[in-house]
N, C-alpha and C positions, 0 to 999 in steps of 0.2 A: 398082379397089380403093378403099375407102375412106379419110380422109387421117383424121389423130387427134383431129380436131374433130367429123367427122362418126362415128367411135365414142365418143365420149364425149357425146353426143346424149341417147342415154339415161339418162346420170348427172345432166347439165343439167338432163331433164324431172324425176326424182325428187327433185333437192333444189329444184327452183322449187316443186314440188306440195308439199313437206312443209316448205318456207317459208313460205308462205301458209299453210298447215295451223296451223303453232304463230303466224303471225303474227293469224289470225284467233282461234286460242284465247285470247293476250294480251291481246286489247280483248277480249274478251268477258269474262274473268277478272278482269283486272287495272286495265283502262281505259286510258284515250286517253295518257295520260303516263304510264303505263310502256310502251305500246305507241311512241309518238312517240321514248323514250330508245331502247328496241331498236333501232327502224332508224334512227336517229343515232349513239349514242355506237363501235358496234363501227366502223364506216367512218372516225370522227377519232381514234379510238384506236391503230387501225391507220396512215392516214394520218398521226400525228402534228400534228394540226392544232389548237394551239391549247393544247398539253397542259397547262400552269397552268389553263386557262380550263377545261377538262375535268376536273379533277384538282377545283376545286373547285364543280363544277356536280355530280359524283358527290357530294361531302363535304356537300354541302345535300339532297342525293336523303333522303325518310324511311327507316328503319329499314322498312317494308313495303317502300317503291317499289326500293329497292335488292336486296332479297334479290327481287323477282319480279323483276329486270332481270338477276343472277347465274344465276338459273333460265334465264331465256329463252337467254342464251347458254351456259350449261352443255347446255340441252336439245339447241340448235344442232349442239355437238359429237355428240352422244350419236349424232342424226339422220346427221349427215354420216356420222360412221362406218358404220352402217346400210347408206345407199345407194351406197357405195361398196364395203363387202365383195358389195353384191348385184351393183353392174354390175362387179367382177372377176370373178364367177362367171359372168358372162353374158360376159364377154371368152373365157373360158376353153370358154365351150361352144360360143362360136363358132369357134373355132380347130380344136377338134375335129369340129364337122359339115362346118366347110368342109377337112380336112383336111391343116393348115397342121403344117408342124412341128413336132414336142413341142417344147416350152419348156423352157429352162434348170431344171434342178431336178424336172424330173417323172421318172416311174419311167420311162415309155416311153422316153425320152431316155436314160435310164441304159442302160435294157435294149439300145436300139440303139447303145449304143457300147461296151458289152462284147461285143456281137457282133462288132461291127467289129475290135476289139482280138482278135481271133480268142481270146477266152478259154473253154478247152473245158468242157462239160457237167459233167466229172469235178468241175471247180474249182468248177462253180456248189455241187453237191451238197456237197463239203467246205465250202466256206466256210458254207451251213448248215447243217449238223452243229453247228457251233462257234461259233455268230451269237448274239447277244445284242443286243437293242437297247430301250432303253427308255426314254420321254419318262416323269418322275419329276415327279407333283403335292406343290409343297409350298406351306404355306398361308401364308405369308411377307407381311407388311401392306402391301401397293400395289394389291388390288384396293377398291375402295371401292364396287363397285356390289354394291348389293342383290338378292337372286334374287327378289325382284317387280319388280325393274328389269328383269333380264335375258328374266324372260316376258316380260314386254313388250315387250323389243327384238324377239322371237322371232314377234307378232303380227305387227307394225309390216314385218316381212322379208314374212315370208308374204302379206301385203294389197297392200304393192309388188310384188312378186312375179307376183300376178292382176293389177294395173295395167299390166304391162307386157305383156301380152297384146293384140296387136294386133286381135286378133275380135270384143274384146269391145263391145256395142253402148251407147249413152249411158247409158240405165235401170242395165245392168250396172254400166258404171263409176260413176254416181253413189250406187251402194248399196255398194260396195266402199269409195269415198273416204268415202261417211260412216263405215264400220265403222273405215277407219282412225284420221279425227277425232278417233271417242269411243275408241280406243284411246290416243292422244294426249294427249288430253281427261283420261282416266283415271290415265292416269301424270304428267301433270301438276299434279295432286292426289294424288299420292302423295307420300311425306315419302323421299326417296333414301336420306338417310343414318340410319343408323340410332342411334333412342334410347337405346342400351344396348350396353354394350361386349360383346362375340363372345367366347366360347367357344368351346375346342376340338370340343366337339359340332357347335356352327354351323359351323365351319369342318370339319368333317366332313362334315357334311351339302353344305355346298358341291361338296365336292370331288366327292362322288360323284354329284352332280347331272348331270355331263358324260355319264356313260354313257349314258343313257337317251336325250338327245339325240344326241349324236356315235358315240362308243368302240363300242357292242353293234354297229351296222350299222357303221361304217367299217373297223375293223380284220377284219373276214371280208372285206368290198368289198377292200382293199388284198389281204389272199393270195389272194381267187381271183385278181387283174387282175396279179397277178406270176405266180400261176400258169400263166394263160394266157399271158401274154406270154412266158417261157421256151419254151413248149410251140408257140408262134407263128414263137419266134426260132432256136430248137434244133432244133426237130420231135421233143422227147420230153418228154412228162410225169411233172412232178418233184410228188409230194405234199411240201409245205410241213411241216416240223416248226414248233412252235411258236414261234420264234424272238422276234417284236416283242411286249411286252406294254406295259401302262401299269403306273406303280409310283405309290408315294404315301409322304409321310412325315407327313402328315398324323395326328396321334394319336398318333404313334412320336418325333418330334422332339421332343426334350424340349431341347435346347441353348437355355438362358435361357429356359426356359419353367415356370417352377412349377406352371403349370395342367395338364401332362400327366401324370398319374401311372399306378399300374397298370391303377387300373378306366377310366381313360378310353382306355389302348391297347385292353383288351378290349372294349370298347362299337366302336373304330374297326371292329376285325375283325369284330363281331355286325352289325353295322350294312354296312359291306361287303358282308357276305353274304347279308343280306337284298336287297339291291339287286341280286344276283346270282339270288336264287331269283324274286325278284317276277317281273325279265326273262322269265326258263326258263318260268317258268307263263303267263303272258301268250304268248310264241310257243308254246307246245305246245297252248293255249288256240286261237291262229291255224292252226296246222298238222290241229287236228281240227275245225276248222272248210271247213279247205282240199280235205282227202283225203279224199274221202267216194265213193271208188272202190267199187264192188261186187263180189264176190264173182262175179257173174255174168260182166261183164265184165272182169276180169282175174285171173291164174292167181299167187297169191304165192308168197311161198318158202317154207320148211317153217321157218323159223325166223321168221319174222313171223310164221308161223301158231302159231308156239309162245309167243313174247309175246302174242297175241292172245288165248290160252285163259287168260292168268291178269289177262285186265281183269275190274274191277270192274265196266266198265259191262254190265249184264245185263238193258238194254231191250230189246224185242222188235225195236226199228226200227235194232238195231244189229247185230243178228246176220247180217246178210249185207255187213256194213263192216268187214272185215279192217282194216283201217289205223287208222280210228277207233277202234277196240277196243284194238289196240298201244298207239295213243297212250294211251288210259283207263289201261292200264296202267304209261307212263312215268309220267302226273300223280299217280297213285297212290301208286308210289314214291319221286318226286322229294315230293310231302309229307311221308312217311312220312319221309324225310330230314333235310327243314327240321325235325321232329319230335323229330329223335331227336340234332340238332345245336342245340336249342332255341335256332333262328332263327324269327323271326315269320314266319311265311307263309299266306296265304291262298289255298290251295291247292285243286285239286278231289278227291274220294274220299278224302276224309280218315278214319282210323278202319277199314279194311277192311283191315286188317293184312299188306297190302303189305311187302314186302322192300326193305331200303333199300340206297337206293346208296349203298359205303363210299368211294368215289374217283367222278370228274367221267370218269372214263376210262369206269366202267360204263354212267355216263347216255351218253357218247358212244359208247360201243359199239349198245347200245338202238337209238337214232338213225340208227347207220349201217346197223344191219337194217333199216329200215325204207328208207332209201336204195338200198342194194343190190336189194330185192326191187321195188321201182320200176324200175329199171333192165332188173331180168332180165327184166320185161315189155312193156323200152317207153319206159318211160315216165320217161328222163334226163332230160327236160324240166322235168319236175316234183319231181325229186330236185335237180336244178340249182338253184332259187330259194332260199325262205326254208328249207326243210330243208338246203341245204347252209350256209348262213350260220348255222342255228343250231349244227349241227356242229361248227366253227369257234369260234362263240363260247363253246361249253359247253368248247373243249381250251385257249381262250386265258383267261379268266376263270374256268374253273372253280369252286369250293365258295365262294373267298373274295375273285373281284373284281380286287382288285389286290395283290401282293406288299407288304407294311407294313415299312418298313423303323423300326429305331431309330438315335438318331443323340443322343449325348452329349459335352460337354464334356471333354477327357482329365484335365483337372485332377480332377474330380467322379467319375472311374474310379479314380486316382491315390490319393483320398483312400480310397473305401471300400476297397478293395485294402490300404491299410496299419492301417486299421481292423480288418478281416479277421486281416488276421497277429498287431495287437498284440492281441486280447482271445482269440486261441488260443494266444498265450504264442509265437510261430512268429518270434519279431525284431523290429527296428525298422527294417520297409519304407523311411521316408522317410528316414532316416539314411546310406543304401545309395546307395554312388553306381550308375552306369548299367551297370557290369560286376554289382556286389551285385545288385542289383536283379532282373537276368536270369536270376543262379544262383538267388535267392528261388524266381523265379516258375517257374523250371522243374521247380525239383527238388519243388511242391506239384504243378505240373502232373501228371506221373509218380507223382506218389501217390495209393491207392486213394479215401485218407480226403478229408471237405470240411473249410474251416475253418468253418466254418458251424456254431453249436450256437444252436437254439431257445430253449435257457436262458440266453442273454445277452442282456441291455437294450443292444441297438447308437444309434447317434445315428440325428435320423430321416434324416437325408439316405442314410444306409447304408440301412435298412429299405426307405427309398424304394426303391434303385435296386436292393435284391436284390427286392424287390417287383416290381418292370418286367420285371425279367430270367424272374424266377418267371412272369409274364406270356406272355411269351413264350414258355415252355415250354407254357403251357395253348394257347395258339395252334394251336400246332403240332398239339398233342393232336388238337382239335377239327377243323382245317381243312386241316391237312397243310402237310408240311415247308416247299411252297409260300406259306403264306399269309405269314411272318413270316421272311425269308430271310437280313438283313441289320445288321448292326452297325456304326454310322460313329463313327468317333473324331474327332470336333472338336477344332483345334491339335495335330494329331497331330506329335513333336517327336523320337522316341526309338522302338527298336523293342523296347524295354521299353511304351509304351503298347497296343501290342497283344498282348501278352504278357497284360497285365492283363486287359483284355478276355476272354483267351481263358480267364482261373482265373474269372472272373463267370460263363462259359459253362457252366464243369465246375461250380461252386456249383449253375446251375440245369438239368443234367444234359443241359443243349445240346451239351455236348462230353463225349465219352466214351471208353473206349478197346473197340474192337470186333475182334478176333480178334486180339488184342497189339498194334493198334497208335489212336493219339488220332485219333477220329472228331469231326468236327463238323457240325451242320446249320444252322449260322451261319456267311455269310462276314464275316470281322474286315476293316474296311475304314477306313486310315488316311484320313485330311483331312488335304491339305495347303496352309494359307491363305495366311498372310504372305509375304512376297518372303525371307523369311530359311529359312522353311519349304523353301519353292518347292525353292530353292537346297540344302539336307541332305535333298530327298526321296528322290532316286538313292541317299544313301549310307546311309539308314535301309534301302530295303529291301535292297540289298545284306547289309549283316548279319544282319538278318531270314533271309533266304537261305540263310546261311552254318550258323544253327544246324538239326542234322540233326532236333529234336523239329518244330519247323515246318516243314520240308520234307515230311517224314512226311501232318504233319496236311492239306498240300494235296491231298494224294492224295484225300481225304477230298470237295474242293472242287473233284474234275477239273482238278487241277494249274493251275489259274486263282485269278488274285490280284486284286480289285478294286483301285482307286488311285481317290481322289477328288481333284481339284485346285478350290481355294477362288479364283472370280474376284473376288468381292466385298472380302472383307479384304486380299488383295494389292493391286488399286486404289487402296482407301482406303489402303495403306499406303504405296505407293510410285508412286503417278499412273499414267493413262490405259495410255502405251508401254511404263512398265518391268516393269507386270503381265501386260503381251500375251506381252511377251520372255522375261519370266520362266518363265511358263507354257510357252510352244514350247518354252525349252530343258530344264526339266523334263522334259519331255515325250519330250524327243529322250535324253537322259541315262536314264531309267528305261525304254525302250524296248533300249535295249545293257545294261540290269543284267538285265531280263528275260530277254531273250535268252543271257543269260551263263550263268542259273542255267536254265534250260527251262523256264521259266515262263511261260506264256498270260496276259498282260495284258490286262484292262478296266479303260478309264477311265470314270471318272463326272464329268463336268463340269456343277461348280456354277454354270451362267451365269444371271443374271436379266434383269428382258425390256431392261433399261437398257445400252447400250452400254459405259457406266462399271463394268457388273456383269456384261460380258460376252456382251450380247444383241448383237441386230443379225438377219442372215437365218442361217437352221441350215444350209441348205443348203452356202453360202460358208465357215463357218466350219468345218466338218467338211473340204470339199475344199480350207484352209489348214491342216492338221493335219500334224505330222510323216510323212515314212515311216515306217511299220508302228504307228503310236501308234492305225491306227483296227483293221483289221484283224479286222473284224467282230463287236468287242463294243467297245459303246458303249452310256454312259446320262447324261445329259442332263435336270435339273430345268427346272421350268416353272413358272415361279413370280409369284402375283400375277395381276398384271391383263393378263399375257401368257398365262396360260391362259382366261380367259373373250373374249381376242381373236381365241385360234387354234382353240376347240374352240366356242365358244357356236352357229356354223353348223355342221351338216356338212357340208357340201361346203368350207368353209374346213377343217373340221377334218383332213378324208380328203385335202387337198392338202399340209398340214403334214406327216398321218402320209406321204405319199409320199417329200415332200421329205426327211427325213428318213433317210427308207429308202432312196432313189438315193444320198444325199451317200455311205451307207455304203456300199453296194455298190460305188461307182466308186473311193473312197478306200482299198476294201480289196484291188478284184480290177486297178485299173488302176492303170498305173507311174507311181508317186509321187515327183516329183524332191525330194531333200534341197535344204537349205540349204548352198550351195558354200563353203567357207571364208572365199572375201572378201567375200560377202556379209555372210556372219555376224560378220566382225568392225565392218562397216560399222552393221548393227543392235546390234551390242553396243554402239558407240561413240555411237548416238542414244540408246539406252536407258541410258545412265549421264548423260547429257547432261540427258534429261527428268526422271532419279528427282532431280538434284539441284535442277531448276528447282523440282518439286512437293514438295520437302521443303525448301526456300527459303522457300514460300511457309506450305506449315504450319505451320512451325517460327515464321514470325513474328510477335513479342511481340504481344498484341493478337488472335492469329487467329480463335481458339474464340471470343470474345465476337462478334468480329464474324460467323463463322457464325449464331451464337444467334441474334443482334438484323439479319439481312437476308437472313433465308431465315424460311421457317415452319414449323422444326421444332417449335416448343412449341404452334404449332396443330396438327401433326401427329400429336404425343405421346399427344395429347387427343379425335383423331379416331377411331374405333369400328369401325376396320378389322383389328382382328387380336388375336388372345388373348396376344399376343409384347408384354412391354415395348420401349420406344425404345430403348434403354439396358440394358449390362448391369449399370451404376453409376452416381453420381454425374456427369453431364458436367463434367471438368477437362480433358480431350484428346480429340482427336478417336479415340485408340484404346477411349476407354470406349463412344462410339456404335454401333450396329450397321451395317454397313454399306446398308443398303438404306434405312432413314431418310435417311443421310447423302447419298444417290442422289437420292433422292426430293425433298429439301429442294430443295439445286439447280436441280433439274428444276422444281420452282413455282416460283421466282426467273429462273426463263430464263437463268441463268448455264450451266447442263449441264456443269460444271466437271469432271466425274470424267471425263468424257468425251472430253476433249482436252488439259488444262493439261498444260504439259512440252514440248509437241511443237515448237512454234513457237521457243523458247529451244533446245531441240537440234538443230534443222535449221540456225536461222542462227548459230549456234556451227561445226557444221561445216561449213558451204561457205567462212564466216570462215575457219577455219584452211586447207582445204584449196581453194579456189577455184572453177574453170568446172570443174575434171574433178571436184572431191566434189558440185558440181554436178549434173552429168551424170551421174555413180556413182549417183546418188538416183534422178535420171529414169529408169536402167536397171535399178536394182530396181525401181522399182514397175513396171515392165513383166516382168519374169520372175520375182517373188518372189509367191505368191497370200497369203506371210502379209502381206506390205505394202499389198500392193493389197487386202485386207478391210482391216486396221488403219486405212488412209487413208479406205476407201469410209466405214466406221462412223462415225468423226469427223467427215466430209462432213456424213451427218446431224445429229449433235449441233448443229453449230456453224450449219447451215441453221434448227436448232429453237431457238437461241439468240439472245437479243436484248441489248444492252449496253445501249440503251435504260430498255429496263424493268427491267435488272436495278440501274439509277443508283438507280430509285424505291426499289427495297428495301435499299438502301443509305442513301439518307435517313431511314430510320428508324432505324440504328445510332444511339445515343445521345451517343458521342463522334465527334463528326464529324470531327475532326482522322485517328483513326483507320479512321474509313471510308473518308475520300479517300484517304491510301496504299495502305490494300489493294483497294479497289478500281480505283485506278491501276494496281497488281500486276497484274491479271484483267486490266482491257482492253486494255493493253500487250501481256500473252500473246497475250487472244486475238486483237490485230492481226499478231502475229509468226504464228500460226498458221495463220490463212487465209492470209497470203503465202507461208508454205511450203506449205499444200497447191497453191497456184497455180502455185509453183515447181514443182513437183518434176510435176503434173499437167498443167499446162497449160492447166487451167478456169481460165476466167475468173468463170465462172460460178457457187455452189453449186447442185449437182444437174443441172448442164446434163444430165448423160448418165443422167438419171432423171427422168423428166417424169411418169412417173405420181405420186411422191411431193412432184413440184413444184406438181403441180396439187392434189393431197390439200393440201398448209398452202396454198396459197393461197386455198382454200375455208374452211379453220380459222381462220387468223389473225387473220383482223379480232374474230371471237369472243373465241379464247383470248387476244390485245392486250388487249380490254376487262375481261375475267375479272382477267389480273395487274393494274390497275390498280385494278378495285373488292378485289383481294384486297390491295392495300397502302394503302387507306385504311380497308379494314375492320382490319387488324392495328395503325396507326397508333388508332384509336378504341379498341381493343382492348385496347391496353395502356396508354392513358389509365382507362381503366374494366373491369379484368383480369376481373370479377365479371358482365360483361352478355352473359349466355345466348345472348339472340336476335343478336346480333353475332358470339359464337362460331357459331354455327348457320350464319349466312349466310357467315363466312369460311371453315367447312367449307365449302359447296356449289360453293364457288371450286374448293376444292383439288379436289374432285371433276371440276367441268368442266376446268380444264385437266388433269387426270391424262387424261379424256377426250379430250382434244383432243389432248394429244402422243402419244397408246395408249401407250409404253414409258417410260414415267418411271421403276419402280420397278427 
């Protein structure tokens, strides 16, 4: 067998080749001294060697040598990443041809141990009946690579790729390494960041970039290979209902976004759906290219032969091509479609007045005659491939792509809502305490009339958002009920917020009453953020519950209630432990209110790709989730530059969708142990311990400034990553920031503070009071508790990706140094109290001892990203001596790019 030196052989060859690659493109670009700094400065930056003498040997580098030397190690990271998602894929393929155990997280693995848990065929079938699962694109500012970046990275994969083909002979490989070069070559005269700030279109357009590479083949890949695998492990074949799709709020999000309004959510949908038709015609383009069976040799079925009579194609060389001719007929229609759904499409038989398909159900119908009559001849083989994958894709993507959700601030409901009442003469809404409030809104609910009159001049922000709402009425119209499915209430507080919600629905005839009783085709789905949230979530929807018009209107929504839980603003609200805590116990609380009232709960967990925001690995964090809180509907944001990390491969993308899909499987059909009572008081007793260390430190005098002035957030403000302000206001407290700037800042300071502060101050607080047994009470949770042992693993990393070092430098730039030194005393203090307690309680001496592959990943980054935070804190010291020079801001962006690169989850 081979030992870990010699599999990682291949990673060695790819980044030696693609360091000489950018080191040779330096000198030729840029010359001998900025090439001489490259392969000097990251090696003493990292080593430490000499750092005043380094610190100002950078401070003398020119305004050109300095930003081609941020390049060179921004590119570094960009490469590393590369060659390392390729030789994970090539780890992964080796495991499967030499036929080594599934790995932790894969479906196979799942699949084999709900066999083993003897869990019968019945339970497979119900729990998809009632499955839900969906990774949610939103367009939230931490990706900063550009999509002529990400081609590029896309080349760059693909030419290593050929390189690592052991046949290939010298001529070969030296025509491949140049193509890579000048692909290199090429992106290294590209400009990364972009000149002009993004639009929600842009970010539209990002989003759905993915399918075409990853989504269209991966998600058909994942249900046949669970298909099969049931039918492997059970011995009966289960057809797949639709159950995992991708979502998006992309367009729909409008929470502090003034850019999003009605015509830019319709552009998301049209735009959507074009990306959906282009697909379909492009493979039904492939499938009559494929089938060019004859008539002679094989016998159809009477219903191909009946599609087949009403193609347009009416060549001579096509009349004995049954299948061909079918197909003529789906392309026919499916234009006539795009046509008649005035989506762009460049279509074949356009104009031949084909019959359009009014649902995705008919084109998949179409489809599967063409399937079955393959079959009845023979010929599964060929119904097996890209015709059952298109199958698949046309039932999970259908007219409009991905489900467009909306998502508003409840304040911003709050107001039109009593806007509403007062110019129909109907009260004074905001007057009404929380009991008023609920009779208001019910007793317009139950009435025929809108308060809605087109003769009234409303404010614009009302117009606005009956405008969106009206929006999503035409949605539906156009692309069906599917396209536009969801309604999220940001700072959801009161279960009068959704109440409101629900009289915006009836305004725009989203909710209605259908055989006497209120129908909706929107699910109302609270947000619950802060730690205070967290905590009144159980008892909002409880009363929600209790009133019999919303019990009713579930009916409507197959007795299922979405719930969103906010990781980000709890975080920032109440540190790293007591947003983990918070969340579990939520969790575990509105799972017995559920249960109370018979109500089907889905969570939607707001995580970002930051630890601090709730990232870390899906897998892990799904099999830490209460009993019954997964239960087979779960959905999951993906947000940033954690979606261009998990989907930009496929084959990375198709292992995420798996992961994903085992955590839920195992977590819903295998027995899930609670948290035992003494556990739980032991977590409750570190989580009050940590929220008051990290509201110690907030809270003191001084704090916000020194965030401001040793992190770079005001270069981040400025950077042309996202159509979202930083800010929902003025920065006075760190509750005006958003929280994923506030993630993000940190994280280019190498502080990763959201990500562990608290922990250290509550562990040695309790073993203080309680001694060698709260000791050893600690050591034996984190061995039988998986929420502890994820909570600890994710911190492991932060604190691995954290430097105190580097985080001194941007603390030298605070303007009051008196004040720097205490709070950054505060920070390093923690974070030495924290690694002792994870040591404590783990027993590593090490960070990451028992993860070697992500030990070896930063050890290949660091000396880069070391160099990058160094020129990024004398470029913001230059910066803010001369606040007005362009090219300074330019090159301190390029910083913030490569370390975002270099850590992949910052935001």
């Amino acid at each position: 067998m081979m030992n870990e030196t010699e599999k990682d052989l291949p990673l060695r060859h790819d980044l030696a080749r693609l360091d000489r690659l950018l080191a040779e493109i330096v000198r030729e670009q840029e010359g001998e001294a900025v090439y001489h700094e490259m392969r000097t400065i990251p090696v003493e930056a990292h080593d430490r060697v000499g750092t005043p003498e380094l610190s100002r040997r950078l401070a003398e580098l020119s305004p050109a040598a300095a930003a081609a030397l941020v390049r060179a190690c921004g590119f570094y990271a960009q490469l590393t990443n590369l060659a390392e998602d390729l030789h994970h894929n090539r780890r992964r393929r080796a495991h499967r041809a030499a036929g080594s155990a599934p790995q932790q997280g894969s479906l196979a693995l799942a699949i084999q141990r709900l066999k083993h848990d003897a869990v019968p065929f019945a339970a497979l079938v119900d729990f998809f009946e009632h499955a839900q699962i969906s990774p949610v694109l939103t367009a939230h500012p931490t990706e900063v690579q550009r999509q002529s970046v990400l081609d590029a990275h896309k080349a760059i994969r693909k030419f290593l790729t050929k390189l690592a083909d052991p046949s290939l002979g010298r001529e070969d490989r030296e025509e491949i390494e140049a193509k890579l070069k000048r692909v290199i070559l090429a992106l290294w005269q590209t400009s990364e960041i972009r000149p002009f700030k993004l639009t929600v279109k842009d970010e539209i357009e990002n989003g759905v970039a993915y399918h075409p590479t990853t989504f269209f083949t991966a998600l058909p890949k994942l249900y046949a290979s669970l298909e099969d695998a049931i039918s492997r492990e059970w011995g009966q074949r289960l057809t797949l209902p639709n159950f995992f799709r991708i979502g998006s709020w992309i367009g729909g999000d409008r929470d502090g976004n003034p850019f999003v309004t009605a015509d830019v959510t319709l552009y998301a949908a049209q735009r959507q759906a074009e990306v959906a038709f282009a697909w379909y015609g492009r493979e039904l383009d492939q499938l009559y290219r494929e089938l060019s069976l004859s008539a002679r040799r094989v016998k159809v079925s009477e219903a191909l032969t009946a599609l087949a009579s009403h193609s347009p194609d009416h060549t001579e060389s096509r009349q004995e091509e049954p299948y061909r001719r079918a197909l003529a007929t789906l392309q026919a229609r499916l234009t006539a479609t795009a046509q008649a759904l005035d989506v762009p499409f460049d279509g074949r038989f356009a104009n031949t007045g084909a019959t359009v398909y009014h649902s995705p159900t008919e084109l998949a119908h179409d489809l599967q005659v063409i399937a079955d009559s393959l079959c009845a001849h023979g010929s599964q083989t060929l119904a097996a491939g890209r015709l059952r994958d298109v199958i698949r894709a046309v039932e999970v993507f259908g007219f409009s792509l991905m489900p467009l959700d909306m998502r508003q601030f409840s304040g911003i409901f709050e107001t039109v809502v009593a806007e509403l009442f007062s110019q129909a003469g109907a009260g004074d809404y905001l007057a009404a305490d929380e009991a008023g409030r609920q009779q208001m809104l019910l007793a317009e609910l139950q009435s025929p009339r809108l308060l809605f009159s087109p003769f009234v001049d409303y404010s614009e922000q009302t117009s606005k958002e009956l405008a969106l709402f009206n929006a999503a009425a035409q949605i539906q119209t156009r692309f069906g009920k599917k396209a536009l499915p969801n309604c999220i209430i940001s700072n959801c507080a009161s279960a009068s917020d959704l109440l409101e919600v629900a009289l915006l629905l009836k305004e725009a005839g989203l909710l209605r009453v259908v055989d006497g009783e209120p129908t909706a085709t929107v699910n109302i789905i609270p947000l619950f953020e802060t730690v205070a949230d967290l905590d009144a979530s159980a008892g909002v929807m409880s009363e929600l519950f209790a009133l019999p018009w919303y019990r009713t209107l579930l009916k409507s929504r197959k007795d299922t209630q979405e719930v969103m839980l906010g990781y980000s603003d709890s975080n920032k609200d109440g540190g790293y432990f007591t947003s983990q805590w918070e969340l579990y116990q939520a969790e575990r609380r509105l799972v017995k209110v559920f249960d109370a009232a018979g109500v089907r709960m889905r969570l939607f967990h707001g995580r970002g790709g930051s630890v601090g925001r709730g990232g870390g690995p899906s897998y892990e964090a799904i099999m830490a989730q209460p009993a019954g809180s997964v239960a087979g509907q779960i959905r999951i944001t993906e947000q940033g530059e954690v979606i261009g990390a998990k989907y930009s491969d496929p084959e990375i993308g198709l292992r995420n969708l798996e992961a994903l899909l085992a955590a839920t499987l195992e977590a819903s059909l295998s027995t899930v142990h609670d948290t035992p009572p003494a556990e739980e008081a032991t977590l409750g007793e570190l989580s009050q311990r940590a929220f008051h260390a990290y509201r110690a430190l907030v809270e003191t005098p001084g704090f916000i400034q020194y965030f401001l002035e040793a992190t770079p957030i005001n270069e981040i403000a400025k950077l042309n990553i996202g159509s979202r302000p930083a800010s929902r206001k003025s920065l006075t407290s760190i509750k005006d920031l958003r929280a994923i700037p506030w993630v993000f800042s940190w994280a280019q300071a190498r502080v990763m503070l959201p990500g562990w502060y608290g922990v250290g101050s509550a562990v040695a607080a309790y073993v203080e009071e309680h001694g060698d047994a709260g000791r050893d009470r600690l050591r034996a949770l984190y061995r039988n508790s998986a929420f502890f042992q994820v909570a600890l693993s994710n911190m492991e990393q932060v604190l691995a990706k954290s430097d105190l070092q580097i985080a001194a430098g941007y603390a030298a730039l605070v303007s009051d140094q008196s004040l720097a030194k205490h709070i950054f005393g505060l920070i390093e203090a923690e974070w030495r109290r924290t690694r002792d307690a994870f040591t404590l309680i783990t027993g590593q001496a090490d960070l990451l001892a028992d993860n070697p592959s992500l030990a070896r990943s930063l050890a290949n980054r660091l000396p880069f990203m070391d160099a990058l935070n160094i020129l990024q804190i004398e470029l913001i010291r230059r910066l803010r001596q001369t606040p007005d020079a362009a090219d300074l801001l330019y090159t301190a962006h390029q910083t913030i790019n490569g370390i975002a690169a270099g850590l992949r989850n910052s935001g």
